[in-house]
N, C-alpha and C positions, 0 to 999 in steps of 0.2 A: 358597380360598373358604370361606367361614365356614358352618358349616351350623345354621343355625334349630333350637333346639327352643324347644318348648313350657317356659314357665316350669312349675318346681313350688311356685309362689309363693303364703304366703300361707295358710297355715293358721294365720291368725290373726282369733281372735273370743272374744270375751266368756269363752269358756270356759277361756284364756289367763290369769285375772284374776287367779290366785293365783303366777302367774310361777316356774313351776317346771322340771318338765323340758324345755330347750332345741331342741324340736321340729322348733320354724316354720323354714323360709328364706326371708327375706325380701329379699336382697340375691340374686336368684335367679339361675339360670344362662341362658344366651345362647349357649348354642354350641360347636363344637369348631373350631378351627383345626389345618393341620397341626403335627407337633410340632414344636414351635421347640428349637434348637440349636446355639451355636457355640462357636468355640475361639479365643482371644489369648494371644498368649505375656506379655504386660506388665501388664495393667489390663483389669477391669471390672466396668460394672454391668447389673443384672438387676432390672429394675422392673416395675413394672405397666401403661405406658402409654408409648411413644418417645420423645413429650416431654423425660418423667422423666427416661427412662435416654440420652438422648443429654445432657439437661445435665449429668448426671453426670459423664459421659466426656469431657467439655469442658471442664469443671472440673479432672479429673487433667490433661487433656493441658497444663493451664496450669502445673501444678504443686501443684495439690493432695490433699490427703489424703482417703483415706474418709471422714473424717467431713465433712469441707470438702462432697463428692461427692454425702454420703447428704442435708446441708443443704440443696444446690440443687435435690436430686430431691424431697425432703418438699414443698420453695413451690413447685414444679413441680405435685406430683401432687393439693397444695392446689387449685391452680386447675382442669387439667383433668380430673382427679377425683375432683371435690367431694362424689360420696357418700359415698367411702372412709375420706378422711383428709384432715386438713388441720390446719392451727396451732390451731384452734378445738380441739383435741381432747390424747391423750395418746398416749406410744409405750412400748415396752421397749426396748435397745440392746445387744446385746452387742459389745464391740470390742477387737480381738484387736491388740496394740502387739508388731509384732515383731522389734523393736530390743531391746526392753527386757523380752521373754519375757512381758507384764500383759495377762491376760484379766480386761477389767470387765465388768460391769452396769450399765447405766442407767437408773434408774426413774423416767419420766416422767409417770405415771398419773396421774391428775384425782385431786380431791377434793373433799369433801364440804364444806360452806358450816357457819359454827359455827353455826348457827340449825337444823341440823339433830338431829333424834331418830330415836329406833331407830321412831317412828309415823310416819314421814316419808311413807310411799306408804300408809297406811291409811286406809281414807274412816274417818268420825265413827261409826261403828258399829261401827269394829274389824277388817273386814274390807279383803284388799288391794287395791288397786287394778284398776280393770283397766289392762294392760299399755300399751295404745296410748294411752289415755288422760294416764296416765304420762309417755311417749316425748315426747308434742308438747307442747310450752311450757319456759321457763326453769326451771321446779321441775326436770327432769332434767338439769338441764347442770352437771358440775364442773367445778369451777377447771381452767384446759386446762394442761397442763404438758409439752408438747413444745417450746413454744420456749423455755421455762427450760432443761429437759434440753439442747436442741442448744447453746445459747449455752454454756454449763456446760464440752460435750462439747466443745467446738470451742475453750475455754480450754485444752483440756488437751491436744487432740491436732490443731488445726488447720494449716493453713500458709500459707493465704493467708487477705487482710483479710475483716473479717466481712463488713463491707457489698459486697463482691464476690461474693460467694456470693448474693447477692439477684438478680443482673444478669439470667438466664437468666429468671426467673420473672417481674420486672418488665414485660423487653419482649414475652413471649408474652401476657401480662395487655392490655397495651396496643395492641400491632400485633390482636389476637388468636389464635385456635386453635378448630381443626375440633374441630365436636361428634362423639363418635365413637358408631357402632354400640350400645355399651352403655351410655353413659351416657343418648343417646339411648332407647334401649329401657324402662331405669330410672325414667326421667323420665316416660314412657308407663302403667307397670304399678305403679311402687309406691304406696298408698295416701298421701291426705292430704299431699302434698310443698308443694300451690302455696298452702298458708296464710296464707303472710305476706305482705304487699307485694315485699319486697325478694326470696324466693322468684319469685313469680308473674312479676315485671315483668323478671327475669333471667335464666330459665330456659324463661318459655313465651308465648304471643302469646293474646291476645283472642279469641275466635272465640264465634259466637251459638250453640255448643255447650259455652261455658265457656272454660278457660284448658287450650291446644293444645302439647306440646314445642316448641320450638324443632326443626325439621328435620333430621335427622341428617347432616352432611358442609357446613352453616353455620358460618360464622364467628364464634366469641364472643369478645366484649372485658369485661372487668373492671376500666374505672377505677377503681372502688372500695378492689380489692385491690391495685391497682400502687400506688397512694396508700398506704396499710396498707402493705408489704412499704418504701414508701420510710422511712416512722415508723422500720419495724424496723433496717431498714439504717442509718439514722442514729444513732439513739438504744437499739439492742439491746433487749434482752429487759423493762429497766426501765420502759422508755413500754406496753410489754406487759401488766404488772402493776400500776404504780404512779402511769403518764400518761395521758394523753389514749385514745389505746386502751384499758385499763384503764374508765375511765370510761364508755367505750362498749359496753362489754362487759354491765359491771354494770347498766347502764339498761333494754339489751335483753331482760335476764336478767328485773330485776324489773318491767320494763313489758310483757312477753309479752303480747297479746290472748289467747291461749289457755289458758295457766298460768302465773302469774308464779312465779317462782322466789326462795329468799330468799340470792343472795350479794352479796358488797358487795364495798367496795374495801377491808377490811380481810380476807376472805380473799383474795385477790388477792394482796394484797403480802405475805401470809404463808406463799405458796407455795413451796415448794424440793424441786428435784430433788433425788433421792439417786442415789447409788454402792454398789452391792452388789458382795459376791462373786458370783459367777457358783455355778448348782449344776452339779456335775460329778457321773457315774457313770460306771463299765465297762459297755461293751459289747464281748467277741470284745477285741480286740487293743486298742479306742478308748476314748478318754473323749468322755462326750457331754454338751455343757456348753448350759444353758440362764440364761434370764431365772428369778431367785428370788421368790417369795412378798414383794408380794401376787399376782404372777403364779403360776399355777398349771401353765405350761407345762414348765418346767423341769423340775418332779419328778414331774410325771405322763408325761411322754414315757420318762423316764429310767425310773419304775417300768414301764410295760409292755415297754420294749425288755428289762429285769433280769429279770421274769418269765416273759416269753418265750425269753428265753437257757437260763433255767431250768428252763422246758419242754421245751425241746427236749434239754438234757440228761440229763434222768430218764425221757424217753423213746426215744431214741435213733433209729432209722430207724422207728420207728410214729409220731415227731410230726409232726401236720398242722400250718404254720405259720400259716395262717388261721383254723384254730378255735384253737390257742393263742393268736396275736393278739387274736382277739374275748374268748376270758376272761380277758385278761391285764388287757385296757381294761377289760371292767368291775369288777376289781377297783381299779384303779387310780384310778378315775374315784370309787368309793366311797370309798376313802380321800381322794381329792382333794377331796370334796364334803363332807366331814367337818372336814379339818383347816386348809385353807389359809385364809385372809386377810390381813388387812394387820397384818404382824410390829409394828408400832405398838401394837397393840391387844388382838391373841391370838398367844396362841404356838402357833407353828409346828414341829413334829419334822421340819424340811426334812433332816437327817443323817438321821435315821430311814427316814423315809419313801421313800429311796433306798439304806439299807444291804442289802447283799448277803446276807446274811443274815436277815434281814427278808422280805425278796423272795424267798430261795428257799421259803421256811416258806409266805409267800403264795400262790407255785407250783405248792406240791404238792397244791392242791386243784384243780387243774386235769387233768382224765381226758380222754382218748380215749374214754369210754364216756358223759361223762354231760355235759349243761351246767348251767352256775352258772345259775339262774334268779333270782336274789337275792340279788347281789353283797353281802355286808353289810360293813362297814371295820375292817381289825386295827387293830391298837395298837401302832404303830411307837416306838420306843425314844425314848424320852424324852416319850412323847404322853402329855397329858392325854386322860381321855374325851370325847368327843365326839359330837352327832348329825349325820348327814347333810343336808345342803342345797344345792338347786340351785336357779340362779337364770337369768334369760332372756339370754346373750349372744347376740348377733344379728350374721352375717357381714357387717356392712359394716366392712373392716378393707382395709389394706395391708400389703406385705411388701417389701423389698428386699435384696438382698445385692450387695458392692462390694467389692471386691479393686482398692486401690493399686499403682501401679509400684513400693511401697516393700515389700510384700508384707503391710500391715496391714487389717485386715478390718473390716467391718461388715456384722450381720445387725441387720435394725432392724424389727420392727411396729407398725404405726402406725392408730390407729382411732379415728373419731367413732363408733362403737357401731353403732347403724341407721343402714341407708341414710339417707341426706341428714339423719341428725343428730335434733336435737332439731324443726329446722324453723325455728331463730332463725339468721337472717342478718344480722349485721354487721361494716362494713368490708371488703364482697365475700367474707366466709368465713361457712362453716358453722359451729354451735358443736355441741359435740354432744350426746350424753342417756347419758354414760356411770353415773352414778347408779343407773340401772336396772340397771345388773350387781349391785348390792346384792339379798341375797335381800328381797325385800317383807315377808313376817313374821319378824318376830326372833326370835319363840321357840318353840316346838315344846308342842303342848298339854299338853304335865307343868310349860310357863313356863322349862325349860331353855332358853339363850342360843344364837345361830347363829351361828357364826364369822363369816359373812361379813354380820351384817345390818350398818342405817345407823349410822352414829355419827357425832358431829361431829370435822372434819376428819381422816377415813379415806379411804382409797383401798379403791374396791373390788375384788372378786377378779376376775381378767381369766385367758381361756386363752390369750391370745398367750404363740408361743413362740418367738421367734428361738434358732435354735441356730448352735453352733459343733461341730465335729468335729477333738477333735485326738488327733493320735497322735503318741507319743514325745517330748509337749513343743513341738511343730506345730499350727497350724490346716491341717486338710487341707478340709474343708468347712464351706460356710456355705448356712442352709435355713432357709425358716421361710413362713409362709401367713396370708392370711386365711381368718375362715369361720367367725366364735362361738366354741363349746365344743369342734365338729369340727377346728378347728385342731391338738387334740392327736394326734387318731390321723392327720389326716392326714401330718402331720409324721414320727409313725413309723416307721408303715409306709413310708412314702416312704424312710427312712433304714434301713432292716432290707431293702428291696430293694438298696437299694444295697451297702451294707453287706456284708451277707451273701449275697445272690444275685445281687453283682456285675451288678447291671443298669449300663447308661446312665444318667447322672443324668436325661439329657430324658424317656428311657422311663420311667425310675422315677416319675417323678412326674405319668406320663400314667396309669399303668396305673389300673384300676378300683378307687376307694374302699372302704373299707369302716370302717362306724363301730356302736361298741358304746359308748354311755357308761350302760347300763345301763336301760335303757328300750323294748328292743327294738335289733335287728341291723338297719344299712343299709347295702345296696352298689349301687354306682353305674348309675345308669339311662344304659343308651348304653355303658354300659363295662365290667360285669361279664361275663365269659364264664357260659355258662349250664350248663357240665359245674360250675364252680367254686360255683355256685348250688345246685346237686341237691348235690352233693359237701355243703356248707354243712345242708343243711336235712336230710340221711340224716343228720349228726353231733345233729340236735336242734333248731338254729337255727331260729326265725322270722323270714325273710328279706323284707324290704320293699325296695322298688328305689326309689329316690326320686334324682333329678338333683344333685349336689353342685359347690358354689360355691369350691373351691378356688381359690388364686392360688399355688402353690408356686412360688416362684424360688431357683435352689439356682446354687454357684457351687465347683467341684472342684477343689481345688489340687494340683498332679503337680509333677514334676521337670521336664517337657516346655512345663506351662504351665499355662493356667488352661483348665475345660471349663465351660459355664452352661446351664441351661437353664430357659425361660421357660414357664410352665406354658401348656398349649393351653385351657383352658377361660376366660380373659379374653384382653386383647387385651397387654400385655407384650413385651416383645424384650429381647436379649440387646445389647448392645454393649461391645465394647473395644478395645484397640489392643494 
């Protein structure tokens, strides 16, 4: 039985309007479930919602591949959850081919429209926008680039026909599917959702109190999208960018009643996924590989796990592994906030920034006596100077992880930004307001440049981090979360329990949060033990409890089988055969 809490939703206002440090949770939380937890000797997946993850496993049992698996969960989780993610939007992909030894990268991240400049969210006065202001209308929507990536993905590593892979999402579209608990709830608490016609008249009913959710454990249908996903199914990814979809994208975009936005169909068709190397680092025995820059998940996970390892070896049985954690993040999060953006545009010390060497030097200014209060950013080998900047990612994101009967993997994140997006709904999908992940001011009162501000046709900096865990040439784990900027540390920690203090994967990723991205300390409301709290705040710490929106779904590979587990704080399940 699910238990209620109170949202911590929503600390967002005016005073929001220079879009800095990553505060707010607006994608808020609903609940604890017991921990969810199972074991398949063959196949499976770990999503965000049953739907998802039983199309998935329906799909292997046909004979297809992970990536085949992860395609049918993504139009799955498009549909029944639309605040999250959906083709409207962008992903990271890591996929682990293990015939052929090839851990890739998938970078499917939006981008910015050529009409765009570094004054892009500035009112006429120079100063930035406010935030929400921002979010709602087509000015925040980029080019979506997850069904470029998957179509791309599924060239490379599919097995069965593309338009098959649409079947599961078409006929739940059509037959319908129960509105669940949270999205319900969502649709209840988050600000300004029922804007648009196509919003209001599919999401919620009329009432002389205004426009009412839809009921929760009602029937919803989306002809819209089963129409849409048939386009795709026929005519792939190109009617997406270059046809009739396309077309309807761009109209919505620049016809917003609320902010039109300026992309066309010539960004559209000038869209293309890429293929990165994946960033690897040492962790104890592992390497721990993530999504590269413009994601910034990959080497900020890998820098606190490196600095932490570091820690604990220059201290020896005096290290506390929670205050190391908390100053490992903020150091890491400093350099994150400094250097990463879109390798297009700025260079990156991605080597650097994860040399072992680098990271011990980082380390050593980490005490058992004192806390960093003022994380500032080294100069990781090969870095140009840089200033720090942070910008608003907001947890409405998804995560899944999929292990084949063939033993090849996928960890995949996937996000329209804010809950329910930009608010522009067409063709029964969300589009989303990824844009906003750009810092609002470009440059910093000396006029020095921000790595991550707008520029035309960039991707902005995102902290999704699908990871992989492999050892000795192995993927032995796949992890990865929604949840903003928190997605880094929750990732973590989550992987240093496991790791290192051999937890359960399902307990590991139940146990209580804790986030430092340099802004002040938070751990988990409902879930932090309170000896671990005193413990925390006698070392220096500023301890704030606040509710965290984690989706951790992690998937453990052994000689015995596969173990998964479904994070208890959304609604998720484990399935395989």
């Amino acid at each position: 039985m699910r238990q209620r809490l109170f949202f911590a939703l929503l600390l967002i206002s005016s005073s929001f309007a220079w879009a800095s440090d990553p505060v707010i949770v607006p994608e808020a939380a609903s609940g604890f479930s017991e921990i969810k937890s199972a074991t398949f000797p063959n196949a499976m997946a770990v999503t965000a919602n049953p739907y998802a993850s039983d199309a998935a496993v329906n799909i292997m049992k046909q004979g297809g591949s992970a990536v085949d698996a992860a395609i049918a969960a993504q139009l799955v989780l498009g549909l029944v959850e639309p605040q999250s993610s959906g083709i409207g939007g962008g992903a990271f992909m890591l996929h682990w081919d293990k015939a052929r030894g090839e851990l890739q990268s998938w970078d499917g991240r939006e981008t910015a429209p050529a009409a765009a400049t570094e004054a892009y969210f500035l009112t006429p006065d120079g100063k930035p926008m406010n935030f929400f202001d921002a979010v709602i209308g087509g000015q925040s929507v980029g080019v979506p680039g997850v069904v470029a990536m998957l179509e791309a993905a599924h060239k490379a590593h599919g097995a069965l026909p593309w338009n098959k892979l649409f079947d599961p999402a078409i006929r739940l579209a059509e037959q319908g599917f129960i509105i669940s608990e949270r999205l319900h709830i969502l649709l209840e608490r988050m600000p300004k959702v029922a804007v648009n016609p196509q919003i209001s008249d599919y999401f919620f009913v009329k009432t002389e109190d205004g426009w009412t959710p839809k009921p929760q454990g009602s029937l919803l249908k989306n002809r819209a999208y089963a129409k849409t996903l048939r386009r795709l199914a026929e005519f792939g990814a190109r009617d997406f960018y270059r046809g009739e979809l396309a077309k309807d994208i761009v109209n919505a975009v620049q016809q917003d009643p609320n902010r039109k936005g300026m992309m066309t169909m010539e960004d559209m068709a000038a869209y293309s996924p890429v293929k990165r190397a994946a960033v690897c680092a040492g962790f104890r025995e592992y390497d721990i590989c993530g999504a590269p820059p413009p994601s910034s998940g990959g080497t900020t996970v890998a820098a606190i796990l490196g600095m932490l390892e570091a820690y604990e070896e220059q201290n020896g049985i005096r290290a506390d592994w929670q205050h190391g954690f908390i100053e490992a993040s903020k150091l890491a999060f400093a350099d994150r906030n400094a250097y990463v953006g879109d390798p297009a545009f700025v260079s990156v010390p991605v080597a650097g920034m994860v040399d072992r060497r680098y990271l011990n030097k980082r380390a050593a200014q980490i005490t058992n006596s004192t806390v960093i209060s003022n994380a500032k950013p080294g100069v990781p080998p090969e870095a140009e100077p840089r200033i720090s900047a942070t910008s608003p990612e907001l947890p409405s994101t998804s995560h899944f992880s999929i292990v084949d009967p063939q033993g090849n993997v996928v960890s995949m994140t996937t996000s329209i930004e804010t809950a329910f997006g930009s608010r522009v709904m067409v063709g029964g999908f969300l589009l989303n307001n990824q844009l906003t992940d750009f810092s609002f001011t470009p440059r910093d009162s000396s006029g020095k440049l921000i790595a991550n501000r707008v520029e035309a046709g960039k991707r902005p900096r995102s902290s999704m981090a699908p990871t992989l865990v492999m050892e000795k040439g192995q993927a032995k784990l796949a992890i990865g979360s929604p949840g903003g900027a928190r997605i880094i540390d929750y990732v973590a920690a989550s992987l240093y329990r496991i790791l290192a203090l051999n937890e359960p994967v399902a307990q590991a990723i139940a146990e209580g949060h804790i986030i430092a991205m340099g802004h002040g300390v938070e751990m988990e409301q409902g879930r932090a033990d309170t000896a671990t709290v005193m413990r925390m705040e006698g070392r220096g710490h500023n301890i704030v409890l606040r509710d965290q929106t984690s989706g951790l779904h992690v998937i453990q590979i052994t000689d015995q089988g596969l173990t998964g587990g479904a994070d208890h704080r959304r609604e998720g399940v484990v399935r395989g055969f």
